[in-house]
C-alpha positions in Angstrom: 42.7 187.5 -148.3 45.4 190.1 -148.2 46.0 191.8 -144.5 48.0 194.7 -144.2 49.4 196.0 -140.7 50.6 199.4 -139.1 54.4 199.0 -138.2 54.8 202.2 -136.9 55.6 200.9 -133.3 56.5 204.9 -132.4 59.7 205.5 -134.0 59.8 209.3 -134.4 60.3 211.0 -138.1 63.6 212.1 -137.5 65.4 208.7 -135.9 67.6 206.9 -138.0 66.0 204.0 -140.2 69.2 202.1 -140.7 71.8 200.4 -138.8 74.4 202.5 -139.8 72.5 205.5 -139.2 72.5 205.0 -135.7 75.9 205.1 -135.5 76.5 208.3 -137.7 78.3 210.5 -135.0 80.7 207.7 -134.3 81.6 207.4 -137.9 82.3 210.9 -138.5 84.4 210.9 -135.4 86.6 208.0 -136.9 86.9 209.8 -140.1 88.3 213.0 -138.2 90.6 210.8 -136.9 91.8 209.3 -140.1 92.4 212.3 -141.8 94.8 213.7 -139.0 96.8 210.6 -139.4 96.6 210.4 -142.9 98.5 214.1 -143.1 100.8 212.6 -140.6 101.8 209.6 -142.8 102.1 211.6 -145.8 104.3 214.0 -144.3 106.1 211.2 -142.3 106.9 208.9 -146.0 108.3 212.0 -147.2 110.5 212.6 -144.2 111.5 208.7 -144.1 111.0 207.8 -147.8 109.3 204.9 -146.5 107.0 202.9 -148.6 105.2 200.9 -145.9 104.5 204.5 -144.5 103.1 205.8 -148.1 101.0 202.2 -148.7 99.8 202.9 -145.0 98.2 206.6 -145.8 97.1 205.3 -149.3 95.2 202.4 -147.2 94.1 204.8 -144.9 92.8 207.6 -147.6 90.7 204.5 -149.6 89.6 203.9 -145.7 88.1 207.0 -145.3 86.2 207.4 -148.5 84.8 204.3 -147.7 83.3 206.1 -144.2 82.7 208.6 -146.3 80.3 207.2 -148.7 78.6 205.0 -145.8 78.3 208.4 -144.6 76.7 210.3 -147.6 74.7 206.6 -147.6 73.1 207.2 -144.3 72.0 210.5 -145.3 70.4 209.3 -148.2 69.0 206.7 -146.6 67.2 208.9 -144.0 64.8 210.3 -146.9 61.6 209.7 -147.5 60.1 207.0 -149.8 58.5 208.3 -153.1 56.0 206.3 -155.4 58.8 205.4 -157.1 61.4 204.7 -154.5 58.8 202.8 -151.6 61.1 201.7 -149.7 62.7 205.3 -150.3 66.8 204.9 -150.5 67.7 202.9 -147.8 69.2 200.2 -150.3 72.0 203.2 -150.9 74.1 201.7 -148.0 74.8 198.5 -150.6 76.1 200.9 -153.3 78.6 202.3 -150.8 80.0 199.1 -149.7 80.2 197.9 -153.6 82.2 201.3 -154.4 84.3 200.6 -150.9 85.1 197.2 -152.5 86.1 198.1 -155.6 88.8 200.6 -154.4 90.1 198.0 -151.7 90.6 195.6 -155.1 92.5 198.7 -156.7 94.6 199.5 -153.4 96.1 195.8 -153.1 97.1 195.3 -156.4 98.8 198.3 -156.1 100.5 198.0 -153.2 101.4 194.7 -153.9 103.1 195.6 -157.2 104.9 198.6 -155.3 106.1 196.5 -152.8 107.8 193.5 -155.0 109.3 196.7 -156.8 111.0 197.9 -153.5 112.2 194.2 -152.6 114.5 194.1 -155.7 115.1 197.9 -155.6 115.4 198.8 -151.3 115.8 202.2 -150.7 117.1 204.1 -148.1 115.1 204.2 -145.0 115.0 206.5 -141.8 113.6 203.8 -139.3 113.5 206.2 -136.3 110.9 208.0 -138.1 109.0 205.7 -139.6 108.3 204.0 -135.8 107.3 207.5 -134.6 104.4 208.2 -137.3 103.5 204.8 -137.1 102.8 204.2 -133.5 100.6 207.4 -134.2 98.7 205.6 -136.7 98.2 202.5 -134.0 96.9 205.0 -131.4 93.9 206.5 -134.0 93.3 203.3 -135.2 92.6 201.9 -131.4 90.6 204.2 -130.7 88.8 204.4 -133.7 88.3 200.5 -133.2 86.9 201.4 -129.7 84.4 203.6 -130.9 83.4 201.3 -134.0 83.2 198.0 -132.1 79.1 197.8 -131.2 77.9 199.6 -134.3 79.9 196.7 -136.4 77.3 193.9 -134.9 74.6 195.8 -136.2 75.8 197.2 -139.5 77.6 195.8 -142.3 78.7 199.4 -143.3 80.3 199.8 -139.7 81.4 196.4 -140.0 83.1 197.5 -143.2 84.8 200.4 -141.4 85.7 198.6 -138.6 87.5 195.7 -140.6 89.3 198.7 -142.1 90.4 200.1 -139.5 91.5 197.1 -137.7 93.5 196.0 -140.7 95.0 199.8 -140.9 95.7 198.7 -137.0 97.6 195.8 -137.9 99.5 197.6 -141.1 100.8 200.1 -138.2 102.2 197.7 -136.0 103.8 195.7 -139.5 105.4 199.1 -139.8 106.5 199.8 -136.3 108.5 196.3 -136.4 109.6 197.2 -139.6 111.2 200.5 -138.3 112.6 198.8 -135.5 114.4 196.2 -138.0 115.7 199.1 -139.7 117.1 200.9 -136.6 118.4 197.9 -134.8 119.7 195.8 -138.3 120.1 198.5 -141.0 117.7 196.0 -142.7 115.6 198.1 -145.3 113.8 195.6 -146.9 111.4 194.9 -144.0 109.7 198.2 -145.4 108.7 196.8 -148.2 107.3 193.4 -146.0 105.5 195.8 -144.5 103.5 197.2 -147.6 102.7 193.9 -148.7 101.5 192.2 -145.8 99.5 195.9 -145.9 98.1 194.8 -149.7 97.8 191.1 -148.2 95.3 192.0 -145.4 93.3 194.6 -147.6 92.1 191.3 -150.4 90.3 188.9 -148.5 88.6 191.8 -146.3 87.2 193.1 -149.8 86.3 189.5 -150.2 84.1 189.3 -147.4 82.5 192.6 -148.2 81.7 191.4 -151.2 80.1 188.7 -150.5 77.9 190.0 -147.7 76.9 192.6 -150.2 76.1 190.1 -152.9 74.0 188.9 -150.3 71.9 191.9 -149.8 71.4 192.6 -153.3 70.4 188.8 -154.2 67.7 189.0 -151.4 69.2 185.8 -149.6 68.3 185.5 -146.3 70.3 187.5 -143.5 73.0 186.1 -141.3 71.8 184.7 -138.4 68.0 184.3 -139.4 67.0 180.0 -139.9 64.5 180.1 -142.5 63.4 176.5 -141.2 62.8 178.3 -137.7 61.3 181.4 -139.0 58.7 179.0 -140.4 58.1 176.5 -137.5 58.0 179.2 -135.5 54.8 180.4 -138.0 53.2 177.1 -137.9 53.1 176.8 -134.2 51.1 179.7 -133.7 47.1 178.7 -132.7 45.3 179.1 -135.6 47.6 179.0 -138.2 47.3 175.0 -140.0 50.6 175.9 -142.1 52.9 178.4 -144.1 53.9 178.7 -148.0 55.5 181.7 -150.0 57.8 182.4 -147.1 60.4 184.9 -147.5 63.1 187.0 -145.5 65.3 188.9 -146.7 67.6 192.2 -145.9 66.4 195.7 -147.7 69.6 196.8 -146.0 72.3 195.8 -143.0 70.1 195.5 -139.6 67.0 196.4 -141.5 65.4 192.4 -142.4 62.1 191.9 -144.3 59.9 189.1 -144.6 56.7 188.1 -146.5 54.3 184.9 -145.9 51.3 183.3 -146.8 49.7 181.9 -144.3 46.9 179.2 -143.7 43.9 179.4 -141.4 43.2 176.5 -139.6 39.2 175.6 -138.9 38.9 177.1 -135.7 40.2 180.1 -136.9 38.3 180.5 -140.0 35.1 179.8 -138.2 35.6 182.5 -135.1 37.3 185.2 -137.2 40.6 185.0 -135.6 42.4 187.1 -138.3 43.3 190.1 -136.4 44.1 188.8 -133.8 46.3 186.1 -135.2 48.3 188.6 -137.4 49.3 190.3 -134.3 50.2 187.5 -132.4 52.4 186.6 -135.8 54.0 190.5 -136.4 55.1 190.0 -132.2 56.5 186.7 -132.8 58.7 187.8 -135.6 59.7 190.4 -133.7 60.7 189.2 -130.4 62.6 185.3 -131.9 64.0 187.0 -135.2 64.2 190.6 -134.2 62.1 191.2 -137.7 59.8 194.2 -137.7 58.9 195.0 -141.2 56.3 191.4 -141.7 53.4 190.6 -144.5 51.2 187.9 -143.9 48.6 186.8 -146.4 46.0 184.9 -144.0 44.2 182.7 -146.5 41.8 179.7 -146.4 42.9 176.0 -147.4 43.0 175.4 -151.1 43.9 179.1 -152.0 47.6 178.1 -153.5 46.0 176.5 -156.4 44.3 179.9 -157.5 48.2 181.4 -157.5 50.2 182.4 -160.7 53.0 179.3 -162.2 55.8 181.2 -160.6 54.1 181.3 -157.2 53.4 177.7 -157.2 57.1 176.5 -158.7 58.3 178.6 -156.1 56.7 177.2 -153.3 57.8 173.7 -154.5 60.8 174.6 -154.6 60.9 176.0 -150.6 58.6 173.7 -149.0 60.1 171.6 -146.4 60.1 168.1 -146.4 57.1 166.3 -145.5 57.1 163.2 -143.1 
C-alpha cells in the first residue's frame, strides 16, 4: 500500500529551497570583492611584470565565475517544478560545480606550464609592488573566507567557493614572500614558485569537487548519513517488523532524499496504525538524519515477492546481514 505525506512543514514560497540559496547575499558579496581585486592584480602584473601576480588574477577570475554560476544556479534552482522537471531545477547547482571543475583543470595546467617557462626564462620583477597588491588580495580573500565559512557546512557550492577562496588566500601570501625574496635577495625566480605552488593548490581542490559532485549525480548516499543507522533507526520504531528498498540519496547539496519500504508488524496491521506510524517515521528521519523530503511504502509481510526482478535483485543486494 503506497502512502504519500504532506512535507510542507510551513516553508513560505519565496524562501530558498537549497543550501546555497540561503547563502545567496553572502555570495554576491564575495564576488564584489573579487572583482575589485581582480582589477587590482591585473593592473598590479602590469606594473610589476609579475607572473605570480597574473596566475593570481587568472585564479581569481576562474574563482569568480565559479560564484557566478552557483549564483545563476540558485536562481534556477528557486523555480518551480513542471511535469517534466518534478523536482523543478534544483539539480542545476551540480552542473555549476562540474563547469567550476572543469575550468580549475584548465587554470592549473596552465599556470603550471607558465610557470616552468619563467624558471628557465626569469624576468625582471618589481618586488615592492608585487607585496603591495598582494597583501590586498590576502585582505579580500579573509574576509571573503569570513563571510563564506558557515554556508560551506551546509553547501557544497559554498564549500566550492570557500575552498577557492581560501586557496586564492594562500596564493597571496606565496606571492607576498615571493616579493619580499625579491626585495630583500634580488631573487626573481621565487615569482615563478609562486605561480606554481598557485597551479599546485588549484588540482587536488578540483579533485575533491569532483568527486563530491560525482557523488550527487550517482545518487550515492550523502556525507555524513549511515545507511546502516538510517535503517535501524526504521526498524526500531513500534510497529514497523522490518525495512527493504531503502534509499537516501542527495537531489542537491544540503537538500537529502530518501525512499523505503516498510513492513507492518501484527499489531500494527490489526489496529490500523498506518498514519500514525508514518508520522512517527517522517519525525524520526527528520530529527537523527536531518532528512525532510521521506517516502515510505507501509506494506504487509510477503509483499516483496509481488515486486518487479530489479526490485527484488536490489534488495538482495542492500540487505543487511542476518544473524
Amino acid at each position: 500500500m503506497g502512502i504519500g505525506h504532506n512535507h510542507d512543514h510551513g516553508v513560505s514560497a519565496g524562501a530558498p529551497q537549497t543550501a546555497t540559496g540561503a547563502h545567496r547575499r553572502k555570495l554576491m558579496v564575495v564576488l564584489g570583492i573579487y572583482l575589485a581585486i581582480i582589477v587590482a592584480q591585473l593592473i598590479g602584473a602590469a606594473i610589476t611584470n609579475s607572473l605570480a601576480l597574473t596566475a593570481e588574477a587568472m585564479h581569481m577570475a576562474v574563482d569568480a565565475s565559479g560564484i557566478l554560476i552557483a549564483l545563476v544556479a540558485t536562481f534556477l534552482a528557486t523555480r518551480q517544478a513542471t511535469e517534466k522537471r518534478t523536482y523543478g531545477m534544483m539539480r542545476a547547482e551540480i552542473i555549476a560545480v562540474l563547469l567550476n571543475c572543469l575550468l580549475l583543470f584548465g587554470l592549473g595546467g596552465f599556470i603550471l606550464f607558465e610557470a616552468v617557462e619563467r624558471w628557465f626564462n626569469p624576468t625582471e620583477v618589481e618586488g615592492g609592488g608585487v607585496i603591495v597588491f598582494a597583501v590586498v588580495g590576502l585582505i579580500g580573500a579573509s574576509i571573503s573566507l569570513i563571510l563564506l565559512s558557515r554556508g560551506a557546512k551546509e553547501s557544497l557550492n559554498v564549500k566550492a567557493a570557500f575552498l577557492e577562496v581560501m586557496s586564492d588566500g594562500i596564493g597571496a601570501a606565496a606571492i607576498i614572500i615571493s616579493g619580499i625574496l625579491n626585495v630583500t635577495l634580488g631573487w626573481n625566480r621565487g615569482d615563478a614558485i609562486a605561480a606554481a605552488a598557485i597551479g599546485i593548490i588549484i588540482l587536488p581542490r578540483a579533485f575533491m569537487l569532483l568527486k563530491q559532485a560525482v557523488n550527487l549525480i550517482m545518487q550515492g548516499v550523502p556525507a555524513g548519513i549511515d545507511l546502516e543507522e538510517v535503517h535501524d533507526e526504521i526498524v526500531s520504531a513500534d510497529g514497523v517488523a522490518d525495512v527493504h528498498s531503502l534509499h537516501v540519496w542527495g537531489l542537491t547539496s544540503g537538500v537529502t532524499i530518501m525512499s523505503a519500504h516498510v513492513v507492518l508488524d501484527d499489531n500494527a496491521e490489526k489496529n490500523g496504525l498506518n498514519a500514525k506510524l508514518l508520522d512517527a517515521l517522517t519525525e524520526s528521519m527528520r530529527e537523527h538524519f536531518g532528512i525532510e523530503h521521506c517516502t515510505f511504502q507501509l506494506e504487509e509481510k510477503g509483499h516483496l515477492e509481488h515486486e518487479g526482478s530489479m526490485h527484488r535483485d536490489l534488495e538482495a543486494e542492500l540487505a543487511p546481514p542476518r544473524d
